[in-house]
C-alpha positions in Angstrom: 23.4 184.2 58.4 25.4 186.6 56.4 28.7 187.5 56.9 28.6 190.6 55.5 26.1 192.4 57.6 28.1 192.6 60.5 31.3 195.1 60.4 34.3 195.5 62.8 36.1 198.8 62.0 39.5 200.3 63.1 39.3 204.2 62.8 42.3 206.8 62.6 45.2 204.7 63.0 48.0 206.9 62.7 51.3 205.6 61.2 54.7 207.4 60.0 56.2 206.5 56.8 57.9 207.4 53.4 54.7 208.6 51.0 55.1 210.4 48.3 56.8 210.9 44.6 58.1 214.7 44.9 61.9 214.4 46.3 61.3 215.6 49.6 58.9 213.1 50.3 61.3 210.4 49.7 63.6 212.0 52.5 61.2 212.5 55.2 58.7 210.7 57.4 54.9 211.0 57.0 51.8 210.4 58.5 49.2 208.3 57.0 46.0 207.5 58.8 44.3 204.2 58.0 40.9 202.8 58.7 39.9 199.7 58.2 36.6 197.8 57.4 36.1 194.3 57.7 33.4 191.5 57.9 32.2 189.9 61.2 29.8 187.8 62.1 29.0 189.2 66.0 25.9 187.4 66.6 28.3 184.4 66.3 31.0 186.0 68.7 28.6 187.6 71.2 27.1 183.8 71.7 30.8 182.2 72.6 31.8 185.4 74.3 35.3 184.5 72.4 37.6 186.2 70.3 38.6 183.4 68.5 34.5 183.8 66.8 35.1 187.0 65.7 38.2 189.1 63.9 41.1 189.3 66.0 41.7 193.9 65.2 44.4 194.0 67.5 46.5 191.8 65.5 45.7 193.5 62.2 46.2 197.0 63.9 49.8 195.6 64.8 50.2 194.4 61.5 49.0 197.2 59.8 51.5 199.3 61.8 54.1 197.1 61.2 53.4 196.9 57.1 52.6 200.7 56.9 55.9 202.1 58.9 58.1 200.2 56.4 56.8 200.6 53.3 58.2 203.3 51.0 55.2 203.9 48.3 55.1 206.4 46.0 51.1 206.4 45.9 48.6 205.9 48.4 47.3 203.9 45.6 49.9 201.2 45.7 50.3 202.0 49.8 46.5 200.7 50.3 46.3 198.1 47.5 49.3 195.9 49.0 48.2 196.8 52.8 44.7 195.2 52.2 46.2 192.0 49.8 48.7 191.5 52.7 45.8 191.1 55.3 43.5 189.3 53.1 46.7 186.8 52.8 47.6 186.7 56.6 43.7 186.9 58.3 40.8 184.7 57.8 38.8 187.4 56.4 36.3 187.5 53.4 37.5 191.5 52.0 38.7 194.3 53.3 37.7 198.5 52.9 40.1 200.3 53.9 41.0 204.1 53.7 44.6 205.8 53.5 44.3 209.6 54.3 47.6 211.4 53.6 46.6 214.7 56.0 48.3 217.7 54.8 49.1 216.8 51.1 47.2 219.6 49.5 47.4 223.2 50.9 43.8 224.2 52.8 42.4 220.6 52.9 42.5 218.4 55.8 43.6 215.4 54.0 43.7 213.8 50.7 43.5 209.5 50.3 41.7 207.0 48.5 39.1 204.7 49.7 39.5 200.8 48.2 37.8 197.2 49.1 39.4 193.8 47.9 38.1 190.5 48.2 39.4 187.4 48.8 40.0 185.1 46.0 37.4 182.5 45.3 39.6 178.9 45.6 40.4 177.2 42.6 38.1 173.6 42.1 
């Protein structure tokens, strides 16, 4: 079966925290709002009925959160980068998508972000 084909997503998580490189970003909270993408294999969960066969998103939410509200990034680049290598370390997951919207950053559009996947690394033989 693959492991790929199956996705469990976490949409619009809202999260304050210090974004930003102009000055008065350093000084004041923002809101970033995250999704998240990640491999499941549900056919595998729906049989046991148990979350322990499939991808615990509570737990990522609350770390997500917990990452997110004390990081102080300049970039969303750098803010999504080390938010998905952090869950690839902590959660037995194969990659990660995730997106980091920064709503309000440029004047008349509703948000500006990046969009990245990382993978776990293969282990060494």
């Amino acid at each position: 079966m693959n492991q790929y084909a199956d996705r469990v997503f976490l949409r619009g998580l809202a999260i304050q925290t210090t974004i930003g490189f102009i000055e008065w970003e350093r000084h004041v909270k923002q809101t970033v709002v995250i999704d998240l993408e990640i491999p499941v294999d549900c056919a595998r969960a729906a049989q046991q009925d148990d979350v322990i066969d499939t991808v615990d998103y509570k737990s990522i939410a609350k770390r997500t959160i917990g990452f997110v509200e004390a990081a102080e990034f300049k970039l969303v680049e750098t803010l999504g980068h080390r938010l998905a290598m952090t869950l690839l370390a902590e959660f037995d997951i194969a990659w990660i998508r995730l997106t980091v919207n920064k709503p309000g950053a440029i004047r008349g559009s509703r948000d500006v972000g990046i969009t990245l996947e990382r993978h776990r690394a293969a282990p060494s033989a």
